[in-house]
C-alpha positions in Angstrom: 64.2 36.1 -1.7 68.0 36.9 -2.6 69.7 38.9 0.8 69.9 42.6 0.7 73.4 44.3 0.4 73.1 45.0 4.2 72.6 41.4 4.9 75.4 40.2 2.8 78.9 39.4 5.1 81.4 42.2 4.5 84.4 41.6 2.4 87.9 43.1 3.9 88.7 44.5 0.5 92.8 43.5 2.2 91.8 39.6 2.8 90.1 39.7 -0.7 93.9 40.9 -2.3 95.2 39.1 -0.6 93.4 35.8 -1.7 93.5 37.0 -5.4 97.5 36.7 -4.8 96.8 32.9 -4.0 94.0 32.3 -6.8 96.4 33.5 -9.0 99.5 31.4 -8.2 96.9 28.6 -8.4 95.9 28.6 -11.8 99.5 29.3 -12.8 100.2 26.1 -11.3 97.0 24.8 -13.4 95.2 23.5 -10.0 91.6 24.2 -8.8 90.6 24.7 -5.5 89.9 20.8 -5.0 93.1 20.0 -5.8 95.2 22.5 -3.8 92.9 21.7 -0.8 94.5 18.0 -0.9 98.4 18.9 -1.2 98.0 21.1 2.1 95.4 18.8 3.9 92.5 21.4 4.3 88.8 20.9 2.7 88.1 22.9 -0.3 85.6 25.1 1.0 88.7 27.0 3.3 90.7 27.6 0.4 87.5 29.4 -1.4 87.2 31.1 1.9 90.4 32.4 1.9 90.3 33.4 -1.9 86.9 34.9 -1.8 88.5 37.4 1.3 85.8 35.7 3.7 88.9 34.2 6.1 92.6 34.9 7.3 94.9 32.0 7.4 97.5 31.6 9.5 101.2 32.2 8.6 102.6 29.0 8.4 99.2 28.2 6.0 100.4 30.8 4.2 104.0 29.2 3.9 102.7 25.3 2.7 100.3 27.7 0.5 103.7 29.2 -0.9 105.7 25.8 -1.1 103.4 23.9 -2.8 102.8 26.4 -5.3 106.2 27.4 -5.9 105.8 30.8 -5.4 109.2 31.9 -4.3 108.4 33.6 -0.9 105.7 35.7 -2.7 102.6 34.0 -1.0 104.6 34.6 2.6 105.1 38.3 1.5 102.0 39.1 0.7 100.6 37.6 4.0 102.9 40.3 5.9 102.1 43.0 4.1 98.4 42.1 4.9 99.5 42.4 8.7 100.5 45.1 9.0 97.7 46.9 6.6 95.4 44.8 9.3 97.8 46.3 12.3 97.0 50.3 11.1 93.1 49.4 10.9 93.3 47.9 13.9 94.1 50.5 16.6 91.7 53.2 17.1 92.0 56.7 15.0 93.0 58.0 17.7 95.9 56.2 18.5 97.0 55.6 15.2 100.4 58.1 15.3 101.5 56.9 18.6 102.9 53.3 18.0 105.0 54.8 15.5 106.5 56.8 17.9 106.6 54.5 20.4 108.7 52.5 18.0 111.7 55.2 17.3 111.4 56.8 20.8 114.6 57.3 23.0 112.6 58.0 26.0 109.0 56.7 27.5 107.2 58.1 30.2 104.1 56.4 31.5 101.8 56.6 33.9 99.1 53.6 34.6 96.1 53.2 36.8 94.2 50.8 35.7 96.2 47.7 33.8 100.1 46.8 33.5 101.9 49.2 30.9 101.4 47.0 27.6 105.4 46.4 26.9 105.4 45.0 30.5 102.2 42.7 30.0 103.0 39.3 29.4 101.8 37.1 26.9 99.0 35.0 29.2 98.3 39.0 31.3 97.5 40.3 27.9 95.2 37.4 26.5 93.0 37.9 28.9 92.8 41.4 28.1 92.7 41.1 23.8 90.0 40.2 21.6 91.9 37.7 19.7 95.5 36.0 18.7 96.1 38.8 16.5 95.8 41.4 19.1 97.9 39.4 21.2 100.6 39.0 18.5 101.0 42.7 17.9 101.1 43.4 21.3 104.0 41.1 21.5 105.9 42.6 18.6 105.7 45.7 20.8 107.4 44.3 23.5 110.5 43.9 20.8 111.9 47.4 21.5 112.5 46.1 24.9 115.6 44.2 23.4 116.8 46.4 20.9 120.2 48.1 21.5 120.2 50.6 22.7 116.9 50.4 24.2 115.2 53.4 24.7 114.6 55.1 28.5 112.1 53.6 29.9 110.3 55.5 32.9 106.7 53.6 34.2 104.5 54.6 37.1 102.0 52.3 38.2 99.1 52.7 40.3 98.9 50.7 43.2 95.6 48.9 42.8 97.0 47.4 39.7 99.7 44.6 41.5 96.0 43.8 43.2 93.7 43.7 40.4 93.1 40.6 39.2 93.3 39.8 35.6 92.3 35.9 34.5 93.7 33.9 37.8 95.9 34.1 40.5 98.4 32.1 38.5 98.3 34.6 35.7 99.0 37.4 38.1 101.7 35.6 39.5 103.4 35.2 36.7 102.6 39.0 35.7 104.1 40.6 38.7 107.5 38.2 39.1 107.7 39.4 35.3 107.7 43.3 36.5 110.4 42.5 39.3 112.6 40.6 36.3 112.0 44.0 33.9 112.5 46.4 36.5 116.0 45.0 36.8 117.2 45.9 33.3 119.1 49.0 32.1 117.4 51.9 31.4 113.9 50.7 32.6 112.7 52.4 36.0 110.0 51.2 37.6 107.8 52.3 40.1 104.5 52.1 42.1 102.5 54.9 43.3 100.9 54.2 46.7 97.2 55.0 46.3 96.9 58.5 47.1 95.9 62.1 45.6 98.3 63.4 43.3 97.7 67.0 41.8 97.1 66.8 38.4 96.8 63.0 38.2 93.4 62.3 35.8 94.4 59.3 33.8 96.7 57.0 32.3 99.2 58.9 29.4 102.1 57.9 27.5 104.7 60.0 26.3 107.0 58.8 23.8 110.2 61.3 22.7 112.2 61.3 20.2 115.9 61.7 19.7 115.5 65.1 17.9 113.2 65.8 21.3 109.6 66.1 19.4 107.3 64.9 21.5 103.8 62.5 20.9 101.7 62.1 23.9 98.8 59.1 24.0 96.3 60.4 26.8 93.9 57.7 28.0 90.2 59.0 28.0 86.7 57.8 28.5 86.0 57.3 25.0 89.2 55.4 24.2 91.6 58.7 24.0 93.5 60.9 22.2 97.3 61.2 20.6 98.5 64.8 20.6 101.4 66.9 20.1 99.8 69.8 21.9 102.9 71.6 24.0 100.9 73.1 26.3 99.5 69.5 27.1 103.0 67.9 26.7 104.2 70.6 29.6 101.4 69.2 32.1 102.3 65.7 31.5 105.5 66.8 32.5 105.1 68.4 35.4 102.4 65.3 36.2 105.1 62.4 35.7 108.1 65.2 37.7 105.1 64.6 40.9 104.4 60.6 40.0 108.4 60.3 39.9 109.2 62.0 43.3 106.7 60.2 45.7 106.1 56.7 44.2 108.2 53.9 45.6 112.0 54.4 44.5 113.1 51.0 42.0 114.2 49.1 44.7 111.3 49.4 47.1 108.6 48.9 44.2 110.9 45.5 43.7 110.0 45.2 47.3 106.8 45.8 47.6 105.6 44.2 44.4 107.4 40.8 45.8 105.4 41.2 48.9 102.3 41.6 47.1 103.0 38.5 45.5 103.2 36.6 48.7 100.2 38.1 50.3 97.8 38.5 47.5 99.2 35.9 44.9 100.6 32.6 46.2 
């Protein structure tokens, strides 16, 4: 009995283009799928895989792929492009306007109850948190914006309970909150921890990203995932939320403080 269509894997109709691109630099170069298997060292059935759209190679596959068949950067390009069609599919609906405007922000507010503020997550904080290396990876092209000059303004309130919640091992979280003392030092960045407490208004994570012409985007965390909106009534209660976070958390230099005792109490 031959599988129903339901039964049948799905095809990413983006991972199938992109393996046409490499079928079709391999019969220009007049090789089948045996024979390009053996110049870059992989069994046969992977490159059918990646040609039939069933599996995503890695970059630097994608760069023998493009050297041995002389493709002039094309193969590489292609893989890229495929990224970041992957990257737009891959963040909820819901949060699909907001990394842009995180990107080409001059200012960030945030407020965080729950996890570390993703652009201060490190690398082995935020694999324990993401599905996969590609999750991770885009997470860590995020953190980019934190070296461009000029940076943008930076302003991060974080819950308490977080320096406490353990994500993946002691050593992890270690690592994590040394990394907030060393971020908290740069220019433009203030950061600072909110002593568990009641705080009017206070229902949830948000992020609110502004841009140099002042437009505003706002990413509100909710129980279903949450929401991006450009709502000003909602933008003005955000800001009068993050006025209240600012002026009783912990100053920048206690927070230092504090999280460097947390460390020796809780993480060494």
């Amino acid at each position: 009995m031959s599988p129903s269509s339901s039964d049948r894997p799905k095809i990413d109709p983006e991972l199938l283009g992109f393996g046409s691109e490499i079928k079709r630099f391999r019969e220009a170069a007049n090789l089948n799928q045996e024979e390009l298997a053996k110049r870059v060292n992989v069994a046969r059935s992977y490159i059918s895989h990646v040609e039939c759209g069933r599996t995503r190679c890695r970059r630097d596959f994608a760069a023998r792929l493009d050297e041995v068949l002389d493709a002039d950067n094309a193969i590489v390009e292609a893989w890229d492009v495929l990224l970041e069609k992957i990257k737009v599919v891959r963040y909820p609906t819901h949060f699909v306007s907001f990394p842009k405007a995180e990107a080409t922000a001059d200012q960030l507010r945030v407020y965080e109850s729950h996890l570390v503020y993703g652009l201060f997550q490190t690398e082995a904080y935020a694999r324990v948190l993401l599905v996969d290396d590609d999750a991770v990876a885009t997470r860590m092209r995020r953190q980019e914006l934190l070296n461009r000059h000029p940076r943008p303004m930076i302003s991060v309130v974080m819950e308490e309970s977080i320096l406490y919640r353990e994500v993946g091992s002691k050593e992890i979280m270690r690592e994590q909150l040394k990394s907030l003392i060393e971020v908290s030092r740069r220019e433009e960045i203030y950061l600072q921890v909110a002593r568990t407490a009641y705080y009017r208004g206070v229902r949830s994570s948000f992020h609110v990203a502004t841009q140099a012409d002042r437009n505003e985007v706002a990413y509100i965390v909710k129980a279903n995932g949450g929401e991006t909106t450009r709502d000003p009534y909602e933008l003005g209660k955000l800001g009068k939320v993050m006025n209240t976070l600012n002026t009783r958390a912990l100053n920048t230099a206690d927070t230092r403080t504090f999280i460097g005792r947390v460390i020796e109490d809780r993480w060494t």
